[in-house]
PDB file with SEQRES, HELIX, SHEET and CRYST1 records, atoms N, CA, C and O in Angstrom:
SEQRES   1 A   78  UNK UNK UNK UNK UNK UNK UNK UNK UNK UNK UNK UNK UNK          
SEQRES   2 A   78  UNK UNK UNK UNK UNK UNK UNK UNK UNK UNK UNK UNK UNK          
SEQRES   3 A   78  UNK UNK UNK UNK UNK UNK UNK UNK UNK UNK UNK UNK UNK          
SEQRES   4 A   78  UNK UNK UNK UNK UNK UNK UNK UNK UNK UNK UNK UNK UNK          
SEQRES   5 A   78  UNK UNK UNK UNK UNK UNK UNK UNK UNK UNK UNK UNK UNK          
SEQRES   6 A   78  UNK UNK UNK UNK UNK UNK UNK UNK UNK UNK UNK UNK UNK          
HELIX    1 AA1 UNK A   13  UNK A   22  1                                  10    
HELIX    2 AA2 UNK A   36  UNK A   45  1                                  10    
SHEET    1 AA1 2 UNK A   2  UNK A   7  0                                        
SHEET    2 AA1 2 UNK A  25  UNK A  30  1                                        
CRYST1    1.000    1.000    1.000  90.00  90.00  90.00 P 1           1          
ATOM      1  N   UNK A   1       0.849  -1.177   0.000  1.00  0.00           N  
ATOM      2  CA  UNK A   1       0.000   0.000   0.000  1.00  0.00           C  
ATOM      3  C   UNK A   1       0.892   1.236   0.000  1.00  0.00           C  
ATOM      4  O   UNK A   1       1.811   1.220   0.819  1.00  0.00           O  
ATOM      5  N   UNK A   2       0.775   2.273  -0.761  1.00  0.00           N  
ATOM      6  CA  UNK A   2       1.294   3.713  -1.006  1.00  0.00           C  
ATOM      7  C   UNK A   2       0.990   4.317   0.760  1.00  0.00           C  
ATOM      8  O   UNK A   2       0.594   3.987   1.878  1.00  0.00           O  
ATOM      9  N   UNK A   3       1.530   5.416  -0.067  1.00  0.00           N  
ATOM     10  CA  UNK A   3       1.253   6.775   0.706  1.00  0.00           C  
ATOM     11  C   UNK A   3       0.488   7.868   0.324  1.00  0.00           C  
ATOM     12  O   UNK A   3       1.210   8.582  -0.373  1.00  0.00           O  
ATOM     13  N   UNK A   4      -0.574   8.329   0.434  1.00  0.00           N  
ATOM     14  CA  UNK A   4      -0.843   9.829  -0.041  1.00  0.00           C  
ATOM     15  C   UNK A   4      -0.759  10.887   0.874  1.00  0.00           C  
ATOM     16  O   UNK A   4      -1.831  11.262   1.347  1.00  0.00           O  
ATOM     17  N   UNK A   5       0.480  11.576   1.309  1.00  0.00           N  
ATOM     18  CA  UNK A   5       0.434  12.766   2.261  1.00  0.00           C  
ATOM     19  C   UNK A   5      -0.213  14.033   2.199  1.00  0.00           C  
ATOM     20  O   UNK A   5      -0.672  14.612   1.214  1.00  0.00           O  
ATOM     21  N   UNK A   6      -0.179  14.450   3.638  1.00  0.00           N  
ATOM     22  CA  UNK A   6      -1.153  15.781   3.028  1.00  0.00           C  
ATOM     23  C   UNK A   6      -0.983  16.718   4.183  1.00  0.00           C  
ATOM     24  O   UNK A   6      -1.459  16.599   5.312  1.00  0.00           O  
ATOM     25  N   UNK A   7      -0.443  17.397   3.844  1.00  0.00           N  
ATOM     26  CA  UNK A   7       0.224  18.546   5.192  1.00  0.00           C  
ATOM     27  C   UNK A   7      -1.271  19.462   5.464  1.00  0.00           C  
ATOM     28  O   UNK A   7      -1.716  20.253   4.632  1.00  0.00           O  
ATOM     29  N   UNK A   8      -2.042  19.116   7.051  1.00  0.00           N  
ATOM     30  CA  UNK A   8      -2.967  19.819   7.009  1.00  0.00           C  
ATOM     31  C   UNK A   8      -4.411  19.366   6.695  1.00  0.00           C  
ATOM     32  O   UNK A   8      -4.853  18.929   5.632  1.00  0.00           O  
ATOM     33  N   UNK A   9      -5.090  19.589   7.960  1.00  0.00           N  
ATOM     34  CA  UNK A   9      -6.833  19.386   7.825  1.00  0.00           C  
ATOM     35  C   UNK A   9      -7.946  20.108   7.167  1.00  0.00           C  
ATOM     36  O   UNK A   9      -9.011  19.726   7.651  1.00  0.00           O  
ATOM     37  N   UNK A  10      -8.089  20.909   6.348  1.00  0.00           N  
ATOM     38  CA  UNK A  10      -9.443  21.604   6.296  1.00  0.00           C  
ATOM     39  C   UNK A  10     -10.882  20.816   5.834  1.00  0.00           C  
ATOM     40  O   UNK A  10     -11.432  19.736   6.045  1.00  0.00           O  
ATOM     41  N   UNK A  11     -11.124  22.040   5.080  1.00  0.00           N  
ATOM     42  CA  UNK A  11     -12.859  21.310   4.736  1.00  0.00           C  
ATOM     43  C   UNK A  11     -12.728  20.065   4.188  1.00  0.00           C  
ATOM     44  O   UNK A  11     -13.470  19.126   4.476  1.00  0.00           O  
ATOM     45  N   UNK A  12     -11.428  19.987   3.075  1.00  0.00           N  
ATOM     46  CA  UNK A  12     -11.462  19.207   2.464  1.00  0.00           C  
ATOM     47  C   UNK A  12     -11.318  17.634   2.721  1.00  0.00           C  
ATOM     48  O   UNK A  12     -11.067  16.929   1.743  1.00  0.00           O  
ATOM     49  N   UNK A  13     -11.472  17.004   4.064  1.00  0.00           N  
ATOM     50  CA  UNK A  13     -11.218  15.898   4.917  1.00  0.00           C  
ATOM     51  C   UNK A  13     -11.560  14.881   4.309  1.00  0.00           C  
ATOM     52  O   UNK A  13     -10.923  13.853   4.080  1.00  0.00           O  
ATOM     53  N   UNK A  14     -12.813  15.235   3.984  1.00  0.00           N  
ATOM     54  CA  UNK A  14     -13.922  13.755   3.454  1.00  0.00           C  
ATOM     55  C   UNK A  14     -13.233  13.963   2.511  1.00  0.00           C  
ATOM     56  O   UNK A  14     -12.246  13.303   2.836  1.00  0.00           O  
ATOM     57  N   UNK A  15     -12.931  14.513   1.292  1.00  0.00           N  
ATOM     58  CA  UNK A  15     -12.542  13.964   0.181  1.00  0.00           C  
ATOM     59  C   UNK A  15     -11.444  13.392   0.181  1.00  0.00           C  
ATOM     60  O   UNK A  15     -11.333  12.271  -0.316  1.00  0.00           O  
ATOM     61  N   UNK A  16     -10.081  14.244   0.912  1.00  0.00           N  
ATOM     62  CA  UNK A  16      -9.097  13.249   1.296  1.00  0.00           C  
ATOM     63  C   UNK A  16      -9.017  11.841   1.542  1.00  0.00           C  
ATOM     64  O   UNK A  16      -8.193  11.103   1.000  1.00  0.00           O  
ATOM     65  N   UNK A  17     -10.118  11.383   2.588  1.00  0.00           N  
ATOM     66  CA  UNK A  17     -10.158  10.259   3.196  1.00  0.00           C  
ATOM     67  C   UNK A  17     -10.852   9.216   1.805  1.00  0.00           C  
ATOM     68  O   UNK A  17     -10.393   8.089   1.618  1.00  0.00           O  
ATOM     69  N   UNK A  18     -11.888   9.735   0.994  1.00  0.00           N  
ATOM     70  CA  UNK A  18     -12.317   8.863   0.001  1.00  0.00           C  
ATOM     71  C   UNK A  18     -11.536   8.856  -1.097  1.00  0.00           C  
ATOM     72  O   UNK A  18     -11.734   8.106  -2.052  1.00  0.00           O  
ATOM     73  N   UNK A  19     -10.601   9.698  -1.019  1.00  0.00           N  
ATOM     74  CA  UNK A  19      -9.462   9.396  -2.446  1.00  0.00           C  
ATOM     75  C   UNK A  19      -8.542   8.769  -1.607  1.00  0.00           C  
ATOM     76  O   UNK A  19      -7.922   7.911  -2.236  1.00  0.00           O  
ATOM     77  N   UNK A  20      -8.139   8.866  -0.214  1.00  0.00           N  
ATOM     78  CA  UNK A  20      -7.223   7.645  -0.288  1.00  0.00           C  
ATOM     79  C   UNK A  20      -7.634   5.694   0.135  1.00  0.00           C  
ATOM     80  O   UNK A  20      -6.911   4.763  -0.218  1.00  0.00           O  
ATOM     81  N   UNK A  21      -8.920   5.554   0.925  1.00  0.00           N  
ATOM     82  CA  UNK A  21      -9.511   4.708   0.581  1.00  0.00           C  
ATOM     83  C   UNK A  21      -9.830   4.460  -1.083  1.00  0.00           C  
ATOM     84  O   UNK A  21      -9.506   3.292  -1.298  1.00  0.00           O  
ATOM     85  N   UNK A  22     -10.185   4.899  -1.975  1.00  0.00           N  
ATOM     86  CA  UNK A  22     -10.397   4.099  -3.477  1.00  0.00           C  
ATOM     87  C   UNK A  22      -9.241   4.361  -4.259  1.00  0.00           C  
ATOM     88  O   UNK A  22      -9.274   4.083  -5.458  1.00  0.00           O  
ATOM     89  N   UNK A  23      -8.125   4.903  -3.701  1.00  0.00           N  
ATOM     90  CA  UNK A  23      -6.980   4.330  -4.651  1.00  0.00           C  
ATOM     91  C   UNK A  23      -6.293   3.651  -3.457  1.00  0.00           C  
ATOM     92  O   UNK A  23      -5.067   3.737  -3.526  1.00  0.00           O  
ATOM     93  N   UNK A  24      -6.671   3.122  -2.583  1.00  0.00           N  
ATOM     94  CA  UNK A  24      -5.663   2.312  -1.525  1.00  0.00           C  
ATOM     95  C   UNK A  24      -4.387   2.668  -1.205  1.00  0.00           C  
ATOM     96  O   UNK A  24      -3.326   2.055  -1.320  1.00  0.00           O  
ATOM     97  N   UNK A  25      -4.736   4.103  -0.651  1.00  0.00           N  
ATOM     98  CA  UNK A  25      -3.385   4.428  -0.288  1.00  0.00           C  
ATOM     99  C   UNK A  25      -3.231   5.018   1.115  1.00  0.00           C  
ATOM    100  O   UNK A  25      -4.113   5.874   1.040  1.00  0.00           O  
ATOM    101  N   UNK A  26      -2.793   5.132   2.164  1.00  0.00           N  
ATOM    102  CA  UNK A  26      -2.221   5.232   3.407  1.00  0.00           C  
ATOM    103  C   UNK A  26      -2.618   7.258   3.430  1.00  0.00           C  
ATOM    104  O   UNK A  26      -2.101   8.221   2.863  1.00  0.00           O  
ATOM    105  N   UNK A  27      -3.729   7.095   4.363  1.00  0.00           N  
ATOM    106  CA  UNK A  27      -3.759   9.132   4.276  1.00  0.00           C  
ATOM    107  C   UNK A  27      -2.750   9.504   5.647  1.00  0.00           C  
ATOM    108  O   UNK A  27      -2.858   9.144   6.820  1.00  0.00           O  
ATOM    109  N   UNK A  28      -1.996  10.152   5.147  1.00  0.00           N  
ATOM    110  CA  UNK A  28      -1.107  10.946   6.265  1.00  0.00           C  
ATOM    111  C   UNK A  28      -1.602  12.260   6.463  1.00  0.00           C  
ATOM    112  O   UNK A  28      -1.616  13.055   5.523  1.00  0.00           O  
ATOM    113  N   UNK A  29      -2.053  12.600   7.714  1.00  0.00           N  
ATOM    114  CA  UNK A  29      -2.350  13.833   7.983  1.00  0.00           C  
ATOM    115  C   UNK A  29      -1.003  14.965   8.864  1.00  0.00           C  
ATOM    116  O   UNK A  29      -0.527  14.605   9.941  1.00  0.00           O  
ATOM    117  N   UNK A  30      -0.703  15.875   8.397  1.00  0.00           N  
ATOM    118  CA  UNK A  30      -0.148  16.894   9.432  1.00  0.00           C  
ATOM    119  C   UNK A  30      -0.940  17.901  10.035  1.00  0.00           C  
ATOM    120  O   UNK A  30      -1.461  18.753   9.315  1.00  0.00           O  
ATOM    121  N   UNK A  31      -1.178  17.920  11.869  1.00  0.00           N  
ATOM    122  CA  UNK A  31      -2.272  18.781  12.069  1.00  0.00           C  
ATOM    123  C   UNK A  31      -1.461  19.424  12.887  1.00  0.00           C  
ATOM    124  O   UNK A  31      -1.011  18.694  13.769  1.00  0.00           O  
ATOM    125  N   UNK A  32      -0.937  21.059  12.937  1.00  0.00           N  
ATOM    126  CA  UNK A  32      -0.654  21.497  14.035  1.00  0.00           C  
ATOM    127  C   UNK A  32      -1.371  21.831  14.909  1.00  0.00           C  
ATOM    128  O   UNK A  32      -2.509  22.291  14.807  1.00  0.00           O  
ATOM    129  N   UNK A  33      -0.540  21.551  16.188  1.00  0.00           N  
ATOM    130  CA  UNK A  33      -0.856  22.161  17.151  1.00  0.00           C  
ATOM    131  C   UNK A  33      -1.504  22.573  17.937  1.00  0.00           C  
ATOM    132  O   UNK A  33      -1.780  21.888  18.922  1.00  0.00           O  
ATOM    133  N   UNK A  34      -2.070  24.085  17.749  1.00  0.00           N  
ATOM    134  CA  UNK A  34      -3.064  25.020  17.775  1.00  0.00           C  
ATOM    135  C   UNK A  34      -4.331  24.508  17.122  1.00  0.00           C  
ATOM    136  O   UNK A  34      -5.356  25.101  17.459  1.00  0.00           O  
ATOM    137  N   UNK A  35      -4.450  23.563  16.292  1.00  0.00           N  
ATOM    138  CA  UNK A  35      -5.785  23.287  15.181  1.00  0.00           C  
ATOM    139  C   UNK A  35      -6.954  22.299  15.919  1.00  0.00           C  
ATOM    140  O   UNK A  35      -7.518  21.413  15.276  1.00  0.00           O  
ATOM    141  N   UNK A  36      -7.211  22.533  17.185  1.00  0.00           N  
ATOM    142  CA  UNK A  36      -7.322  21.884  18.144  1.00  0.00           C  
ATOM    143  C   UNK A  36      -9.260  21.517  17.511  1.00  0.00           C  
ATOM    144  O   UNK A  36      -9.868  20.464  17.704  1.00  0.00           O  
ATOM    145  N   UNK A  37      -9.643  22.412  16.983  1.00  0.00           N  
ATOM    146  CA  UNK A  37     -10.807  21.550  16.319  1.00  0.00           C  
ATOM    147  C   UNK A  37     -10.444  20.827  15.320  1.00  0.00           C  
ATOM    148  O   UNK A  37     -11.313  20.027  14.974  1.00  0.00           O  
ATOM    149  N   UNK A  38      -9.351  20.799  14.637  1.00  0.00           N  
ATOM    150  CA  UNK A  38      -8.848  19.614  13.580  1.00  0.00           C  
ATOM    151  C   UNK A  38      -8.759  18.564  13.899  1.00  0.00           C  
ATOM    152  O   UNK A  38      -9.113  17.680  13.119  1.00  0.00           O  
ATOM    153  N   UNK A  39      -8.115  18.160  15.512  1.00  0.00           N  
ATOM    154  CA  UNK A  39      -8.129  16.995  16.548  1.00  0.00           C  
ATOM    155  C   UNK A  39      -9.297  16.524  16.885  1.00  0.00           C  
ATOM    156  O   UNK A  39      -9.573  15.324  16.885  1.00  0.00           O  
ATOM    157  N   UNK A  40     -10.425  17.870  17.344  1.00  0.00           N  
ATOM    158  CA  UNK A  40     -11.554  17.214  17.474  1.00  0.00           C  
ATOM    159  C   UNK A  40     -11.872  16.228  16.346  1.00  0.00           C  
ATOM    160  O   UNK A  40     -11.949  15.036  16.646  1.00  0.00           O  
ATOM    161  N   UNK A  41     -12.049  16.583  15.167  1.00  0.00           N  
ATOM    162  CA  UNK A  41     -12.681  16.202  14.025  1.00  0.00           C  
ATOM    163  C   UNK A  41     -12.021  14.256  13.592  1.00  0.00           C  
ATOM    164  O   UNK A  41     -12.589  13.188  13.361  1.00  0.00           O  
ATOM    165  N   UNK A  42     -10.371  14.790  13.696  1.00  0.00           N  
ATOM    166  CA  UNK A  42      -9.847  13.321  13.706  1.00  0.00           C  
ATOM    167  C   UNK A  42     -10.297  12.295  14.331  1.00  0.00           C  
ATOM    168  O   UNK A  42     -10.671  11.219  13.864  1.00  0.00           O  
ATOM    169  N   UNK A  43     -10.239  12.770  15.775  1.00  0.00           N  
ATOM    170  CA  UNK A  43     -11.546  11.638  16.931  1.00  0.00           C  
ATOM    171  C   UNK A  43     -12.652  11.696  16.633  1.00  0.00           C  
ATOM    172  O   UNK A  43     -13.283  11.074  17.488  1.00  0.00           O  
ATOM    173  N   UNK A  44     -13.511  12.220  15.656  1.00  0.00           N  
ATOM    174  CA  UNK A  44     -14.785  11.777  15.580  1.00  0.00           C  
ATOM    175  C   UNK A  44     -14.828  11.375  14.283  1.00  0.00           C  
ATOM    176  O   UNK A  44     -16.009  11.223  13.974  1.00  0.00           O  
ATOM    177  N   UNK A  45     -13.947  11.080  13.189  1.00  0.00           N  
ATOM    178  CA  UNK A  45     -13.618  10.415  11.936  1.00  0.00           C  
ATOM    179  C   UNK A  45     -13.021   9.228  12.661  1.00  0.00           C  
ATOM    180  O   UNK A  45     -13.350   8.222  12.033  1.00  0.00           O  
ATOM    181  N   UNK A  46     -12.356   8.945  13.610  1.00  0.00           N  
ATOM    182  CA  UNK A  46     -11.370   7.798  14.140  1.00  0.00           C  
ATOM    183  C   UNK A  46     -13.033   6.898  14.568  1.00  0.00           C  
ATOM    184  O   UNK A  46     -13.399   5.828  14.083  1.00  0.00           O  
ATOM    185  N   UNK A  47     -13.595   7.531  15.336  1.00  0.00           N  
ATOM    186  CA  UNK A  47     -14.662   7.268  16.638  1.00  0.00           C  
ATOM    187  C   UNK A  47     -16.127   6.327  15.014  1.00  0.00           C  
ATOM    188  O   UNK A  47     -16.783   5.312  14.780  1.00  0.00           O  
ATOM    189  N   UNK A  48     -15.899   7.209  14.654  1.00  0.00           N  
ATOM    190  CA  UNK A  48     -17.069   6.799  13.407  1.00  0.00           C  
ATOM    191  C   UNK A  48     -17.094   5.402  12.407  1.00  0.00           C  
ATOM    192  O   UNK A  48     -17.851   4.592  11.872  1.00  0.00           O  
ATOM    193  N   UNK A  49     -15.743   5.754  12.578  1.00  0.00           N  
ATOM    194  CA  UNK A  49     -15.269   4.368  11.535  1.00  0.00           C  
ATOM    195  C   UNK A  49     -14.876   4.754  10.041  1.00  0.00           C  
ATOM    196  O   UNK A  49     -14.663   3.859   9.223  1.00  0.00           O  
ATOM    197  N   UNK A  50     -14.746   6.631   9.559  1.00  0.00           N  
ATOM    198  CA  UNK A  50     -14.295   7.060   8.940  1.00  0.00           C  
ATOM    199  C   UNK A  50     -13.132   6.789   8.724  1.00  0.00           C  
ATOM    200  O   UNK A  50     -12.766   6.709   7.551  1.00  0.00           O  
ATOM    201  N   UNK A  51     -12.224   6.574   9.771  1.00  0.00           N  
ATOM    202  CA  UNK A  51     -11.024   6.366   9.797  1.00  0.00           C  
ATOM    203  C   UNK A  51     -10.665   5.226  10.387  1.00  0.00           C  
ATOM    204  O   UNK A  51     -10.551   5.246  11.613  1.00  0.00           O  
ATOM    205  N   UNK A  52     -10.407   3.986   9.659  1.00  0.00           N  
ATOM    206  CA  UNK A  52     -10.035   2.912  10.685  1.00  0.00           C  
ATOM    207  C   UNK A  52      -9.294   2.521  11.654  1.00  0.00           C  
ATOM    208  O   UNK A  52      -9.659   1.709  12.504  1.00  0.00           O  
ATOM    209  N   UNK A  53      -7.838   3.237  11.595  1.00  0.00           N  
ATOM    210  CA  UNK A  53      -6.663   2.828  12.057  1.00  0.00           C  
ATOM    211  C   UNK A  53      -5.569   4.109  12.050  1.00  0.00           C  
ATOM    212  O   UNK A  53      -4.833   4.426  11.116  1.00  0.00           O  
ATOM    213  N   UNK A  54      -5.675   4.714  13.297  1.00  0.00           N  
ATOM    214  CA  UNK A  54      -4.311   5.404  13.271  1.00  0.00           C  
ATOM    215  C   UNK A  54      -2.476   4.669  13.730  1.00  0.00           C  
ATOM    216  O   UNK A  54      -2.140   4.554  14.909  1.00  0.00           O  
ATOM    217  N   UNK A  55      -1.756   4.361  12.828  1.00  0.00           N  
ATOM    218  CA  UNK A  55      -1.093   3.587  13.070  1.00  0.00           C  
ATOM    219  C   UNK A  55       0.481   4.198  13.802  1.00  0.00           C  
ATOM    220  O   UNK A  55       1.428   3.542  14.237  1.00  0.00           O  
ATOM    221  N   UNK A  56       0.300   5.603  13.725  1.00  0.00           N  
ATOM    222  CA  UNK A  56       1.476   5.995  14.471  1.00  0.00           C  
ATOM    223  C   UNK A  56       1.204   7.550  14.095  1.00  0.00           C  
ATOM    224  O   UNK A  56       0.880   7.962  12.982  1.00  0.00           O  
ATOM    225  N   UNK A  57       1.460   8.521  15.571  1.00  0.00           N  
ATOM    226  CA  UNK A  57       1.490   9.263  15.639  1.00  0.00           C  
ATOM    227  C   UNK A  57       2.266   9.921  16.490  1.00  0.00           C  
ATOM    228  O   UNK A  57       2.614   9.545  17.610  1.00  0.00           O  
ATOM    229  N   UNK A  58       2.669  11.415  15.662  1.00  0.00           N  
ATOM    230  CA  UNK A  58       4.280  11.797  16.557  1.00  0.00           C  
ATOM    231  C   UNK A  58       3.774  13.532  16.461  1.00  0.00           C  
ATOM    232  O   UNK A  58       3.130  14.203  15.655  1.00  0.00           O  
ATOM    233  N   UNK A  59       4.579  13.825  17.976  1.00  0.00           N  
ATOM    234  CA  UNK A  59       4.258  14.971  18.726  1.00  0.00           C  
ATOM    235  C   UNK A  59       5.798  16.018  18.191  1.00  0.00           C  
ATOM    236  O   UNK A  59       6.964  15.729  18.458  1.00  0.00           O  
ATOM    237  N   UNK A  60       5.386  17.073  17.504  1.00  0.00           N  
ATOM    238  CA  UNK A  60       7.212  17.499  17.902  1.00  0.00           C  
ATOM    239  C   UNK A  60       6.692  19.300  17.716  1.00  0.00           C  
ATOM    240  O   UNK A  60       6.087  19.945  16.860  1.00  0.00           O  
ATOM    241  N   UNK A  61       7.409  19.626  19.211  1.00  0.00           N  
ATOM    242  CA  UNK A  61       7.140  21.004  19.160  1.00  0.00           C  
ATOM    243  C   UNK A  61       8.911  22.236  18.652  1.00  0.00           C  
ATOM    244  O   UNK A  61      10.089  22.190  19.006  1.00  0.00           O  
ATOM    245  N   UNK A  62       8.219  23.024  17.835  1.00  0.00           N  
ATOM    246  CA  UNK A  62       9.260  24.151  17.642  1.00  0.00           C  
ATOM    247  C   UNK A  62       9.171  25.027  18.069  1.00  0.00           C  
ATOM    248  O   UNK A  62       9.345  26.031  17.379  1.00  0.00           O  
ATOM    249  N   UNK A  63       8.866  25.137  19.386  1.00  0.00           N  
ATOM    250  CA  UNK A  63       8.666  26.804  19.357  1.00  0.00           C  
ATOM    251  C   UNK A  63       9.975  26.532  20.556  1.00  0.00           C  
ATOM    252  O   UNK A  63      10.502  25.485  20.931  1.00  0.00           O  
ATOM    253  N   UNK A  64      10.207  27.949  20.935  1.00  0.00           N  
ATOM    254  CA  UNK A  64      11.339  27.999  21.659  1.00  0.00           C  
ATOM    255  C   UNK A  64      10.887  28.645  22.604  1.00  0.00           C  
ATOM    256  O   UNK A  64      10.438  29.791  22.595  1.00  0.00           O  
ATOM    257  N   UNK A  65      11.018  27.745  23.664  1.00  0.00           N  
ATOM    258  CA  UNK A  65      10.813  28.956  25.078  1.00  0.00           C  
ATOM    259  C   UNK A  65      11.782  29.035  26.080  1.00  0.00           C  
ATOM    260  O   UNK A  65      12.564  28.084  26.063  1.00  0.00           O  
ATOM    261  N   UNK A  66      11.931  29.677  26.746  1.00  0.00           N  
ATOM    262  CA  UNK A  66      13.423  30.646  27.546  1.00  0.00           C  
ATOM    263  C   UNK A  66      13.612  29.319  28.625  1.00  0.00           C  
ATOM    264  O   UNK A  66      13.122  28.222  28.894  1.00  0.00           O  
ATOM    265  N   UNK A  67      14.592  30.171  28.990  1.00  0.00           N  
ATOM    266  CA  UNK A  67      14.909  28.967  30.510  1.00  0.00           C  
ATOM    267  C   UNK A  67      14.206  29.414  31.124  1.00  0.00           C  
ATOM    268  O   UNK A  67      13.293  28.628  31.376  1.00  0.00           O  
ATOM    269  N   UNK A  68      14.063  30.618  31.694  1.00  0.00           N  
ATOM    270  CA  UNK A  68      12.836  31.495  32.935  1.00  0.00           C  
ATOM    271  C   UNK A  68      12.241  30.685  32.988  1.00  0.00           C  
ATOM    272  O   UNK A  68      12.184  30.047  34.039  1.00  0.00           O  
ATOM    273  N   UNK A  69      11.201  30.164  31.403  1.00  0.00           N  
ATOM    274  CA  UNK A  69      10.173  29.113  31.350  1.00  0.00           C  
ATOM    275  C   UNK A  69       9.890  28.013  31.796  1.00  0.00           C  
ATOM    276  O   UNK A  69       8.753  27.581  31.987  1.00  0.00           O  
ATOM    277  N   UNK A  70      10.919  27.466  32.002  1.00  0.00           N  
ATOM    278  CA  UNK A  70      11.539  25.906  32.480  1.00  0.00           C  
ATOM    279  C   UNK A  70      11.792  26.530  34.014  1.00  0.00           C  
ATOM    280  O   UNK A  70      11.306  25.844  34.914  1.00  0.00           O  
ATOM    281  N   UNK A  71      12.304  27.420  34.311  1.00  0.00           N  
ATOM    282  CA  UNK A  71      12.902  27.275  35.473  1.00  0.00           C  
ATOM    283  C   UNK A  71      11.541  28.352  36.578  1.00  0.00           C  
ATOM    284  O   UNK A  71      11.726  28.734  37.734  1.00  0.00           O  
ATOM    285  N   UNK A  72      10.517  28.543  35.883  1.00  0.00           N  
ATOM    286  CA  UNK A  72       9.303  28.917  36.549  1.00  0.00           C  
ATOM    287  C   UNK A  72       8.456  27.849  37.380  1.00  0.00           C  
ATOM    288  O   UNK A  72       7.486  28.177  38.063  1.00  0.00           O  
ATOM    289  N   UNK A  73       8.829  26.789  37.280  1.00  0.00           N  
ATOM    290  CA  UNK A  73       7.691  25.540  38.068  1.00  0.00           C  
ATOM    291  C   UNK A  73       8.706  24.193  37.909  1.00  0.00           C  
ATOM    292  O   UNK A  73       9.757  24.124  37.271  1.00  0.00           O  
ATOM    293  N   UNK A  74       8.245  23.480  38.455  1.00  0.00           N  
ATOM    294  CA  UNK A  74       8.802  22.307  38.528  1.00  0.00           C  
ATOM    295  C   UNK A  74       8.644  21.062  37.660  1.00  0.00           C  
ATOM    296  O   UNK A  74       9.472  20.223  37.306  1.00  0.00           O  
ATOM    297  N   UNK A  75       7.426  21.178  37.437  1.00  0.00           N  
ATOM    298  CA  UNK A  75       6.652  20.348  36.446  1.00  0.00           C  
ATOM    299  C   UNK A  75       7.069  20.500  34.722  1.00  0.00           C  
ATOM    300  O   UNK A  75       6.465  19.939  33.808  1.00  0.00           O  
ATOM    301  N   UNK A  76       7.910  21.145  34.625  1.00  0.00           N  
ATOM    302  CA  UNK A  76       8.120  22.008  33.241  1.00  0.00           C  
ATOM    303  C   UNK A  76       9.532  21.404  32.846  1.00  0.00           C  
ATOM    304  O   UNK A  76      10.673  21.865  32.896  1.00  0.00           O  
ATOM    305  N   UNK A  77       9.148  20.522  32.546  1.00  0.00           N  
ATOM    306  CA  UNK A  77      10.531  19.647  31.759  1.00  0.00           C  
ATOM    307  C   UNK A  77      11.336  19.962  30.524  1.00  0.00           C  
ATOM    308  O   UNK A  77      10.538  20.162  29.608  1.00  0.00           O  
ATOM    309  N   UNK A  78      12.394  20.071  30.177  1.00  0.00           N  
ATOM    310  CA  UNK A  78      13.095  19.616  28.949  1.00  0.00           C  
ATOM    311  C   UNK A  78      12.910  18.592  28.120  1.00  0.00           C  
ATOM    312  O   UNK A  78      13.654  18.441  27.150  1.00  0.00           O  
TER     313      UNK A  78                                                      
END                                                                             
């Protein structure tokens, strides 16, 4: 089975998901971050059966924040 990637959620979801189901190919989504109704939407495409199988998913943040930041609480890891 392929890949069809696709940097990014909008309206266009459902069609994504039915072009890569009927050419059998693997939909990769990139959702940042902030797109926190985009997440909603994934769990209720996951939850539905829109989406069968999320098979791996990876967290990676860029933003840069100070040491102050880190060194404001305890809980605030590297």
């Amino acid at each position: 089975m392929g890949l069809l990637g696709v940097g990014g959620m909008g309206s266009a979801y459902c069609k994504m998901i039915k072009v890569a189901k009927k050419s059998k190919k693997v939909l990769l989504l990139c959702i940042r971050g902030e797109q926190s109704q985009c997440r909603r939407k994934l769990k209720e495409l996951t939850k539905d059966g829109a989406i069968r199988k999320i098979a791996r998913t990876l967290c990676v943040d860029p933003w840069y924040l100070s040491q102050a930041y880190y060194d404001s609480s305890v809980w605030r890891t590297t």
